[in-house]
C-alpha positions in Angstrom: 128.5 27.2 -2.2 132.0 25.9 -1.5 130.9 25.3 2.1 128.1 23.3 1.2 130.4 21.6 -1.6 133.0 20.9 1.3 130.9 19.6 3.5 129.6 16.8 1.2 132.7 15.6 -0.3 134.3 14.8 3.0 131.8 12.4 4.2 131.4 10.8 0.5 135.0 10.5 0.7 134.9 9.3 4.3 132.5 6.8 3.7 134.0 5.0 0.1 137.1 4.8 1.9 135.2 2.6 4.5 133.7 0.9 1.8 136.9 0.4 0.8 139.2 -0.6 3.8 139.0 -4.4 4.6 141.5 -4.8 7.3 144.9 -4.0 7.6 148.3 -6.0 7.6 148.5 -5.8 11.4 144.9 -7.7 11.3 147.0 -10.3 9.2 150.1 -10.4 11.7 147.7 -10.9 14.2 146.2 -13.3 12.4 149.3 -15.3 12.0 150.1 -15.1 15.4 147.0 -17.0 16.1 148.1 -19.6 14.1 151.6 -19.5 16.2 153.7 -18.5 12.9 156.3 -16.7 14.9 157.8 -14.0 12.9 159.7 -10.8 13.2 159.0 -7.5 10.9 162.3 -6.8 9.3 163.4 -4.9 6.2 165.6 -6.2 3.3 167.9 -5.2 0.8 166.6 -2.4 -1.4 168.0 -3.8 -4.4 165.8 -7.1 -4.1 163.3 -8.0 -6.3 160.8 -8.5 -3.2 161.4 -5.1 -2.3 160.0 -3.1 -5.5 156.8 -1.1 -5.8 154.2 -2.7 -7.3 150.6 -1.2 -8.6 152.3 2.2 -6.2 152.2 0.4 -2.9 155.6 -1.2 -1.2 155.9 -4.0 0.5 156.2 -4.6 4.2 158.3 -8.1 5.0 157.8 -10.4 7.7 160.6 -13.0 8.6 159.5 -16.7 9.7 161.9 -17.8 12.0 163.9 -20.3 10.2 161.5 -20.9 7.1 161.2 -17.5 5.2 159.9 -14.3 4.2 156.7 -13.1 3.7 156.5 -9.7 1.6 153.0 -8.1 1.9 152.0 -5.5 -0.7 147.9 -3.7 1.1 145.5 -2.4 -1.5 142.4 -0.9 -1.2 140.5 -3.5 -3.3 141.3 -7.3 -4.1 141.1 -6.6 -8.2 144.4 -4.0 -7.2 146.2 -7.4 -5.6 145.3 -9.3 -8.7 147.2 -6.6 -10.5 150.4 -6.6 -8.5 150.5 -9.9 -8.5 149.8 -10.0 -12.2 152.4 -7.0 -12.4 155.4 -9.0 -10.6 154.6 -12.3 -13.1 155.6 -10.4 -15.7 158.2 -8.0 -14.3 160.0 -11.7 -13.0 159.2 -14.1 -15.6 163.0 -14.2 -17.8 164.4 -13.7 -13.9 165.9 -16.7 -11.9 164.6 -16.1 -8.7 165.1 -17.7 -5.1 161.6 -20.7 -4.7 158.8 -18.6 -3.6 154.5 -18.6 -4.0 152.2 -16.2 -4.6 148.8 -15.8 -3.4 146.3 -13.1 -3.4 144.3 -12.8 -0.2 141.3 -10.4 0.7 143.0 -7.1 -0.7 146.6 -8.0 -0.1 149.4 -9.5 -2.2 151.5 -11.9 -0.7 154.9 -13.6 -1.6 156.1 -16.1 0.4 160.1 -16.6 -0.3 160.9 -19.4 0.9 164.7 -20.2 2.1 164.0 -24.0 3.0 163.3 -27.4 1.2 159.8 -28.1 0.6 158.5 -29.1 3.7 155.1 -29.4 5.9 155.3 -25.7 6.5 154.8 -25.1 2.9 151.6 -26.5 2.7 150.7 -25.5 6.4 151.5 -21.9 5.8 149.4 -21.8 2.5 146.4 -23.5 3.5 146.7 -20.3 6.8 146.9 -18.0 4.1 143.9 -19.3 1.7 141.7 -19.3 4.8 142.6 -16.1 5.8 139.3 -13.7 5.6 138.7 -10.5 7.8 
C-alpha cells in the first residue's frame, strides 16, 4: 500500500510543480541581455534593506553598469510576488530609502534601485520589464 501510495505522490507532485514553474531568473537575465542591459550578478551588503527575505525566498541582485541594481526575489506563483512586494511596502514605508521601483512581473518580484537621476533608462528599463512574459 505504501508502494502504490509512493508511486502516485511523486508524479502528482512532479507534475503541480510543472504547473507551477514559469521560468526562471536566468530566463529573465537572458531576457535582459536581449535587450542589451549589460549587467553583472553581484552580491550586496547583508545588512541592506534589498537584501532581506521576503515571503521565505531571497533575493538574487543584478548590477546595471553605471545605472543600478536590480534585486529579484522567484516564486512559484505571481499572487506569492504580489505578496512580497506587498510585504516590503509595509516592512519600508516609515524608512528613507535610496529612489527605487517596484514591479511584479510573471512570478517574480523585482526592485530596481536606482543610483542615477531620472533618466531615459528609467522609463526604458521599465517598459523591458512590463513586457517581459516567458
Amino acid at each position: 500500500m505504501k508502494k502504490i501510495i509512493s508511486i502516485i505522490l511523486i508524479p502528482l507532485c512532479l507534475l503541480i510543480g510543472l504547473f507551477f514553474y514559469k521560468g526562471s531568473i536566468e530566463s529573465f537575465k537572458e531576457y535582459l541581455g536581449e535587450e542589451s542591459i549589460e549587467f553583472t550578478e553581484v552580491s550586496i551588503n547583508h545588512k541592506s534593506i534589498f537584501d532581506k527575505r521576503l515571503v521565505g525566498k531571497e533575493p538574487h541582485h543584478l548590477e546595471i553598469r553605471n545605472e543600478g541594481f536590480l534585486h529579484i526575489y522567484k516564486y512559484p506563483s505571481k499572487s506569492l510576488a504580489q505578496k512580497a512586494r506587498d510585504t516590503f511596502i509595509k516592512k519600508t514605508e516609515s524608512m528613507d530609502l535610496v529612489a527605487h521601483k517596484l514591479y511584479v512581473a510573471e512570478d517574480m518580484f523585482i526592485i530596481y534601485e536606482d543610483h542615477s537621476a531620472a533618466n531615459e533608462f528609467n522609463k526604458y528599463l521599465s517598459e523591458i520589464i512590463s513586457e517581459y512574459k516567458k
